[in-house]
Gaussian input, Z-matrix of N, CA and C with variables (Angstrom, degrees):
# hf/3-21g

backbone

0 1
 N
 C     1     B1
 C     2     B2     1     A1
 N     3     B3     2     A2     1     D1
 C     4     B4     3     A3     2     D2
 C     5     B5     4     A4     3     D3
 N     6     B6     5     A5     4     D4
 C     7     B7     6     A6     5     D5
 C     8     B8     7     A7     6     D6
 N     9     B9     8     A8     7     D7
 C    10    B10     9     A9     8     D8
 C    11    B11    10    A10     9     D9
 N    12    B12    11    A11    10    D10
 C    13    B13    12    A12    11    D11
 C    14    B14    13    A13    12    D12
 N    15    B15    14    A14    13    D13
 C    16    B16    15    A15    14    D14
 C    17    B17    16    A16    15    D15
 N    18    B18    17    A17    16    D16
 C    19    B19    18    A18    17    D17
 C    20    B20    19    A19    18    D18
 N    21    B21    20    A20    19    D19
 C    22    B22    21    A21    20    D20
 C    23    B23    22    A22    21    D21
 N    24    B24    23    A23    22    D22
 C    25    B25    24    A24    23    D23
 C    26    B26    25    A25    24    D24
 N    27    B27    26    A26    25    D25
 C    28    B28    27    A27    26    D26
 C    29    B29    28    A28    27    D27
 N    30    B30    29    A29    28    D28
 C    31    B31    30    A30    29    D29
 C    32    B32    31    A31    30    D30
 N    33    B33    32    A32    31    D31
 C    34    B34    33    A33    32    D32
 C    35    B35    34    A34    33    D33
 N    36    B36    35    A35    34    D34
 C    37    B37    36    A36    35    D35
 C    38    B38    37    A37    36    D36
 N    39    B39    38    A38    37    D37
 C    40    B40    39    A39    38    D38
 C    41    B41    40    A40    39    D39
 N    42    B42    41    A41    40    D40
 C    43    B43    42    A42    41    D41
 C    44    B44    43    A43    42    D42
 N    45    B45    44    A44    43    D43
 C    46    B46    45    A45    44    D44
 C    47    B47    46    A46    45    D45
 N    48    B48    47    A47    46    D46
 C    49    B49    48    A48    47    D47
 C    50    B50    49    A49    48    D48
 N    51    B51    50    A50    49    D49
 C    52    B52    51    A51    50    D50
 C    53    B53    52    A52    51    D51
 N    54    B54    53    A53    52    D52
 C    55    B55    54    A54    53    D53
 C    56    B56    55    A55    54    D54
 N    57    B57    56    A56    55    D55
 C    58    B58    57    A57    56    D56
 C    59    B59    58    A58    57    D57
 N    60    B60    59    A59    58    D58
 C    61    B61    60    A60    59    D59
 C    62    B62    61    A61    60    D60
 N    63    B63    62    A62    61    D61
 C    64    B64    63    A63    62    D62
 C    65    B65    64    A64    63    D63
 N    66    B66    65    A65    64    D64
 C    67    B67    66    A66    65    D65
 C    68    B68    67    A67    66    D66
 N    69    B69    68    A68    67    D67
 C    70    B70    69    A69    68    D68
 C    71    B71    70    A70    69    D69
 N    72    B72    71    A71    70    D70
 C    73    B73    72    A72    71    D71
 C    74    B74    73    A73    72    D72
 N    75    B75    74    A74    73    D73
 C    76    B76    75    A75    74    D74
 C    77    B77    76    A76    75    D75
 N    78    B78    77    A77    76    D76
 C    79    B79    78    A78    77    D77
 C    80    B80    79    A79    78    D78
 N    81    B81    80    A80    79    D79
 C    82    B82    81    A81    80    D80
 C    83    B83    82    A82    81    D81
 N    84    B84    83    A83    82    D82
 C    85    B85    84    A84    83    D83
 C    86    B86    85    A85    84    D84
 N    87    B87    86    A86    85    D85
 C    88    B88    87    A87    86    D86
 C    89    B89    88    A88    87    D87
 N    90    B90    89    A89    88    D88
 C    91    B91    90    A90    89    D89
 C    92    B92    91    A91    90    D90
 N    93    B93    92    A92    91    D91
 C    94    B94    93    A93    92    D92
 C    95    B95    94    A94    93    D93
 N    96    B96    95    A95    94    D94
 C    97    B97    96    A96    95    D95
 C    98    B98    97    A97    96    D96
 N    99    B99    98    A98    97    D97
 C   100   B100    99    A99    98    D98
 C   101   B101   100   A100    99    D99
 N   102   B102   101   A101   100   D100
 C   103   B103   102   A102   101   D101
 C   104   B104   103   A103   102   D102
 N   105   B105   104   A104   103   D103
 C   106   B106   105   A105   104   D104
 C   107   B107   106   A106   105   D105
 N   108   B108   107   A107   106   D106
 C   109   B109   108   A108   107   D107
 C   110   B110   109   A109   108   D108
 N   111   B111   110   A110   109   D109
 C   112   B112   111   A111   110   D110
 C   113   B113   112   A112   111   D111
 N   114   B114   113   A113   112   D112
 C   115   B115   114   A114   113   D113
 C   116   B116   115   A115   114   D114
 N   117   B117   116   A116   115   D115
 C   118   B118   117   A117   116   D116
 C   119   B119   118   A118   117   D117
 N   120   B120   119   A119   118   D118
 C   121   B121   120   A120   119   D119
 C   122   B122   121   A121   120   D120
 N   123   B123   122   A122   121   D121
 C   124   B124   123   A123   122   D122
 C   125   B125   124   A124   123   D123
 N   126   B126   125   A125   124   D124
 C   127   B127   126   A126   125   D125
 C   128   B128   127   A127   126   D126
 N   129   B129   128   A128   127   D127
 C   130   B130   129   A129   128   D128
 C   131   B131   130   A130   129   D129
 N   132   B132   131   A131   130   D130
 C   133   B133   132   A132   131   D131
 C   134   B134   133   A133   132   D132
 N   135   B135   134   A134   133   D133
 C   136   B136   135   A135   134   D134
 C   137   B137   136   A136   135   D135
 N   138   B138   137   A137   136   D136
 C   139   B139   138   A138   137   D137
 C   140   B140   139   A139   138   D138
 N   141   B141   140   A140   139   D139
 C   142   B142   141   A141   140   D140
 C   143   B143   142   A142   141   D141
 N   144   B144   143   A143   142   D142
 C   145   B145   144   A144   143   D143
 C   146   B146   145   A145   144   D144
 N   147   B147   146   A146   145   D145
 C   148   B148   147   A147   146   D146
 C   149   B149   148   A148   147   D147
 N   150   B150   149   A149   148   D148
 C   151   B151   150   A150   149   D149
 C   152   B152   151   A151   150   D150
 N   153   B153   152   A152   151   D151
 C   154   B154   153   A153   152   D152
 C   155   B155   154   A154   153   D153
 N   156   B156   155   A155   154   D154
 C   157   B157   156   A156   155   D155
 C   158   B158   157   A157   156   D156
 N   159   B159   158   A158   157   D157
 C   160   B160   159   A159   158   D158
 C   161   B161   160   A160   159   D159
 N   162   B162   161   A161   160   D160
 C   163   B163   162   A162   161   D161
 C   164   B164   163   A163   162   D162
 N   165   B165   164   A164   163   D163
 C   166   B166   165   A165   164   D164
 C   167   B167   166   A166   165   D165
 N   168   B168   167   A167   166   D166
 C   169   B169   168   A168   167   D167
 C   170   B170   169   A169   168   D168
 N   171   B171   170   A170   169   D169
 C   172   B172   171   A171   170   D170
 C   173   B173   172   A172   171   D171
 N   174   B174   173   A173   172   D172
 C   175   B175   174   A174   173   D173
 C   176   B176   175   A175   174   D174
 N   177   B177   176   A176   175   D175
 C   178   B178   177   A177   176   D176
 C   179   B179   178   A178   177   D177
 N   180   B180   179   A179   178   D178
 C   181   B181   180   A180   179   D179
 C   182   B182   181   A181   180   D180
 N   183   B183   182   A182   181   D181
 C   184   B184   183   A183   182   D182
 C   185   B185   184   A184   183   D183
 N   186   B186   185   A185   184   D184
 C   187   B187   186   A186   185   D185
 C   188   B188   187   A187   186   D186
 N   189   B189   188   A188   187   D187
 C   190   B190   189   A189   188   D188
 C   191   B191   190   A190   189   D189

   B1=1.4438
   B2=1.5307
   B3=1.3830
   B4=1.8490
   B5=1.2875
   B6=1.5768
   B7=1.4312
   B8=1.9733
   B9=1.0965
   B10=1.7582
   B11=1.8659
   B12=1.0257
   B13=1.1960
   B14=1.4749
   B15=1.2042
   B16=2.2195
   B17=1.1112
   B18=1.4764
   B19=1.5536
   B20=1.3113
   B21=1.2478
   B22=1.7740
   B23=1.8175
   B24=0.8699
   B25=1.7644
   B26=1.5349
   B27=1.1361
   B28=1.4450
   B29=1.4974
   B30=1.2534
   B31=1.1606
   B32=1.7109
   B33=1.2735
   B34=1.8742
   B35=1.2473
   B36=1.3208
   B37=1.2504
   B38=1.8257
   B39=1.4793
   B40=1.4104
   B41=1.6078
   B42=1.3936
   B43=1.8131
   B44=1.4277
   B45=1.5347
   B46=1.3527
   B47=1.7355
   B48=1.3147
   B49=1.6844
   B50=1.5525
   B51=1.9783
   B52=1.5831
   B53=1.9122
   B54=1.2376
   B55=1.6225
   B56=1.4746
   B57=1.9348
   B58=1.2770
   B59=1.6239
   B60=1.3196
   B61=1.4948
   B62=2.1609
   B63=1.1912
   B64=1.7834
   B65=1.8734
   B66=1.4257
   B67=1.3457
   B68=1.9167
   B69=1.1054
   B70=1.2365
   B71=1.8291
   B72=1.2087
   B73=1.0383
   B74=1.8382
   B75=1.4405
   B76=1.7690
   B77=1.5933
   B78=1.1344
   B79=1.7304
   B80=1.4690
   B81=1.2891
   B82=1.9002
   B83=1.0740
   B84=1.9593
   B85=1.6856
   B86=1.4005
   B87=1.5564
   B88=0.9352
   B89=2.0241
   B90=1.2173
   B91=1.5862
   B92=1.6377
   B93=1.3764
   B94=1.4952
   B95=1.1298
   B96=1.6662
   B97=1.5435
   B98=1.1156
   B99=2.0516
   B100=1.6424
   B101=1.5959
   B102=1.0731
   B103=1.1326
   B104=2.1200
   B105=1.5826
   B106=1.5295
   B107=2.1293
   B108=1.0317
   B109=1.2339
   B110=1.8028
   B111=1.4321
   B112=1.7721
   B113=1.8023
   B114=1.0600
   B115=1.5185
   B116=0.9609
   B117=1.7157
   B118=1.5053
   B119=1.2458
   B120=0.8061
   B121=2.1151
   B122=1.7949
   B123=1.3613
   B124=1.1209
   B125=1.4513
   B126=1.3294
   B127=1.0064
   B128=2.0424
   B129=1.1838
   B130=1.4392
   B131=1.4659
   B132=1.2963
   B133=1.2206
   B134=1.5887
   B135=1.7525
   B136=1.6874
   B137=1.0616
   B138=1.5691
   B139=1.4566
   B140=1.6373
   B141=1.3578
   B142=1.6391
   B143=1.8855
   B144=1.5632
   B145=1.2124
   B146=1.6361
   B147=1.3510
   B148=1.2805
   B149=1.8009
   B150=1.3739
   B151=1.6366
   B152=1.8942
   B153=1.5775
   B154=1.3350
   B155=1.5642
   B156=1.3565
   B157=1.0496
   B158=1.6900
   B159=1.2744
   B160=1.7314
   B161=1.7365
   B162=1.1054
   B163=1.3821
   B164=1.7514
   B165=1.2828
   B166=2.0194
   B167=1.3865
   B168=1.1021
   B169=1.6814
   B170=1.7441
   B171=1.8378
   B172=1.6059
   B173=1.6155
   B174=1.7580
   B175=1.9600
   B176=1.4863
   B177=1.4195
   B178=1.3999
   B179=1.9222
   B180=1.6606
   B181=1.8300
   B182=1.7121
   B183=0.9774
   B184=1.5575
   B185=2.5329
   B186=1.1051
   B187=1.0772
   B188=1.0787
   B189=1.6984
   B190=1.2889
   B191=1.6842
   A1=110.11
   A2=104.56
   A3=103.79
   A4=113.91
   A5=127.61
   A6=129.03
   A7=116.08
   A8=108.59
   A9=113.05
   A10=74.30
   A11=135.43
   A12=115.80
   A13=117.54
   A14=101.35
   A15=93.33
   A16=111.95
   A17=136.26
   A18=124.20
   A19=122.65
   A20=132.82
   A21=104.49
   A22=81.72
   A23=142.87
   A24=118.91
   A25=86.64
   A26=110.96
   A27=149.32
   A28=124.95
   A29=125.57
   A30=122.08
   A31=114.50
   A32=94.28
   A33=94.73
   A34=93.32
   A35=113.26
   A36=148.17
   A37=103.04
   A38=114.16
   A39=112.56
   A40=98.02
   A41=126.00
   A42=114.28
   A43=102.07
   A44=88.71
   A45=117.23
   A46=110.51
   A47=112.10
   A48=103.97
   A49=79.00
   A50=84.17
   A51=91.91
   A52=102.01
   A53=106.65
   A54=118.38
   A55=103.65
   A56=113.76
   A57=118.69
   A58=97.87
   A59=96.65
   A60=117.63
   A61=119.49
   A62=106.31
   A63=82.28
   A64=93.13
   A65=114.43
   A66=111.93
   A67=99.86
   A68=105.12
   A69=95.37
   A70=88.82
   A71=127.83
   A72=140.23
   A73=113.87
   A74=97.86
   A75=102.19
   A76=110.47
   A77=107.96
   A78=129.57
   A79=123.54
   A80=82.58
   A81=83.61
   A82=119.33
   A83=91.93
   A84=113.21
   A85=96.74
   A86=115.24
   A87=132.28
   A88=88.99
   A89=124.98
   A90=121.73
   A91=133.60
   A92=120.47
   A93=143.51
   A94=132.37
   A95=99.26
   A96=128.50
   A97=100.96
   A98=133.53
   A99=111.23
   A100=118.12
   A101=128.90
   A102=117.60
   A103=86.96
   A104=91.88
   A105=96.46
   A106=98.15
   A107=114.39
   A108=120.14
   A109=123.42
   A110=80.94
   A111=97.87
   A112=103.26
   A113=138.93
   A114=104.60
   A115=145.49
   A116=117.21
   A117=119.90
   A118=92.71
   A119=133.32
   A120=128.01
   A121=103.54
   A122=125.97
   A123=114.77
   A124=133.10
   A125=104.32
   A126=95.35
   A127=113.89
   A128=105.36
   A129=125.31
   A130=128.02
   A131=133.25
   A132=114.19
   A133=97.03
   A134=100.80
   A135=106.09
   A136=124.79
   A137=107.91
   A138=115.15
   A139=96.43
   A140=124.84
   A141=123.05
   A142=103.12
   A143=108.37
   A144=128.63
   A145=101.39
   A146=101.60
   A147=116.49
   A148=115.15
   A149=111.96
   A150=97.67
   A151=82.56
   A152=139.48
   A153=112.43
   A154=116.37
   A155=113.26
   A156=128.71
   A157=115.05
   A158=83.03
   A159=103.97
   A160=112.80
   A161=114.52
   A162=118.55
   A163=112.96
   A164=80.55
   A165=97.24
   A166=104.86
   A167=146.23
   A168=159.52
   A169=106.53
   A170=80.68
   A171=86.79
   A172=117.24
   A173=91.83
   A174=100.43
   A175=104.64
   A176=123.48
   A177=102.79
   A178=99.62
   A179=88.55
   A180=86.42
   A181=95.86
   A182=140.15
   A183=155.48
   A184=94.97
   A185=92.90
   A186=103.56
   A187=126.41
   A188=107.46
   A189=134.43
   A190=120.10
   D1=-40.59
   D2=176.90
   D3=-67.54
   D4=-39.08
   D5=158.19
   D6=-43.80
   D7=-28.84
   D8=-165.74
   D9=-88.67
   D10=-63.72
   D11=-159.61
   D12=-84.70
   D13=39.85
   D14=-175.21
   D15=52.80
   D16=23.65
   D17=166.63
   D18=-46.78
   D19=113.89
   D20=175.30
   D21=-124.80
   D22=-1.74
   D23=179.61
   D24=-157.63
   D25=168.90
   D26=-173.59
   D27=-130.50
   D28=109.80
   D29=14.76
   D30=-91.58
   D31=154.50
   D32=177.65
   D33=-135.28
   D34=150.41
   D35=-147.97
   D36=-131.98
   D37=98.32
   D38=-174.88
   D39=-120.62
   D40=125.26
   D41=151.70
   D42=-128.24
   D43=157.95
   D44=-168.52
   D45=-120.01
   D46=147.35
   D47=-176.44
   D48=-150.78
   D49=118.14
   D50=157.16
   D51=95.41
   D52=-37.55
   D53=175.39
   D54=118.35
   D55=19.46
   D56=177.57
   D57=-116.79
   D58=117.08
   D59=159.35
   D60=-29.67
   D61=103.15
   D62=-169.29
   D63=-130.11
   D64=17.56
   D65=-177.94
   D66=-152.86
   D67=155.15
   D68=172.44
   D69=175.59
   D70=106.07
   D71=-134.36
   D72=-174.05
   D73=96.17
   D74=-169.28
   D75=-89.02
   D76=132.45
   D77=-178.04
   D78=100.18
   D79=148.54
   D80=173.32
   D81=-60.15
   D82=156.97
   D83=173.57
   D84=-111.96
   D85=169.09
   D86=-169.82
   D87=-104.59
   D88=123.69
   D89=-179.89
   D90=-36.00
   D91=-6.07
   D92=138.67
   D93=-29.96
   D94=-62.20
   D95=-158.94
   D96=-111.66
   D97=-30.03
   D98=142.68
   D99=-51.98
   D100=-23.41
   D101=-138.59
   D102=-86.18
   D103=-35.46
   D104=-166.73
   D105=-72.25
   D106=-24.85
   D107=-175.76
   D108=-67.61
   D109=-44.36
   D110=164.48
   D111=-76.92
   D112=-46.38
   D113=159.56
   D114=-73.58
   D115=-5.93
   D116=161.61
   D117=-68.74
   D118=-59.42
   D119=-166.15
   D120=-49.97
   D121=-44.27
   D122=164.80
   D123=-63.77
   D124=-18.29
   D125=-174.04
   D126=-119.94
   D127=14.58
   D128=150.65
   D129=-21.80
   D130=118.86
   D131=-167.73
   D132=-105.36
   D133=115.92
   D134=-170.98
   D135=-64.00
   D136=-39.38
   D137=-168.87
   D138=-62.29
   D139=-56.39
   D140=-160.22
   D141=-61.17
   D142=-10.95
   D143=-177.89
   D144=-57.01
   D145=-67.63
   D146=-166.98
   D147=-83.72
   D148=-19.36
   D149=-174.71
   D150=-89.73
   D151=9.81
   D152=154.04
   D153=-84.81
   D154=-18.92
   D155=162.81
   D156=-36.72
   D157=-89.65
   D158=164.90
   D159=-22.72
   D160=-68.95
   D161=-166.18
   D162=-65.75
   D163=-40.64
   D164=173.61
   D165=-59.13
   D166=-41.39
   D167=158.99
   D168=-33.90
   D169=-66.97
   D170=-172.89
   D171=-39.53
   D172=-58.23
   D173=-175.94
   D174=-50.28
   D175=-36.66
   D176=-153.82
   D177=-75.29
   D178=-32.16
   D179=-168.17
   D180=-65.42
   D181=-33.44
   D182=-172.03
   D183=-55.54
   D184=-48.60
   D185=-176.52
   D186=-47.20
   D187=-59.87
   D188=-166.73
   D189=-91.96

């Protein structure tokens, strides 16, 4: 399961908004610097999340 999710160290620190991956980030925080991390994640703008998504797709299918 840690291989399906890019685990490479422990602890890692992944959030998701929406069921889109927008953090993924190995080692501890000190409870401060989660605290500031969990409101950048809330406050994330999803949609611009996903049309980079989108476009990042496009190039790769464009590629291949």
């Amino acid at each position: 399961m840690a291989t399906a999710a890019g685990i490479t160290a422990i602890p890692t620190l992944m959030a998701f908004r929406d069921g889109v991956l927008v953090l993924n980030q190995a080692g501890a925080l000190p409870a401060t610097a989660l605290a500031e991390v969990i409101e950048k994640v809330r406050n994330v703008d999803i949609e611009q999340i996903r049309k980079h998504a989108a476009e990042h797709t496009d190039q790769m299918a464009t590629q291949n």
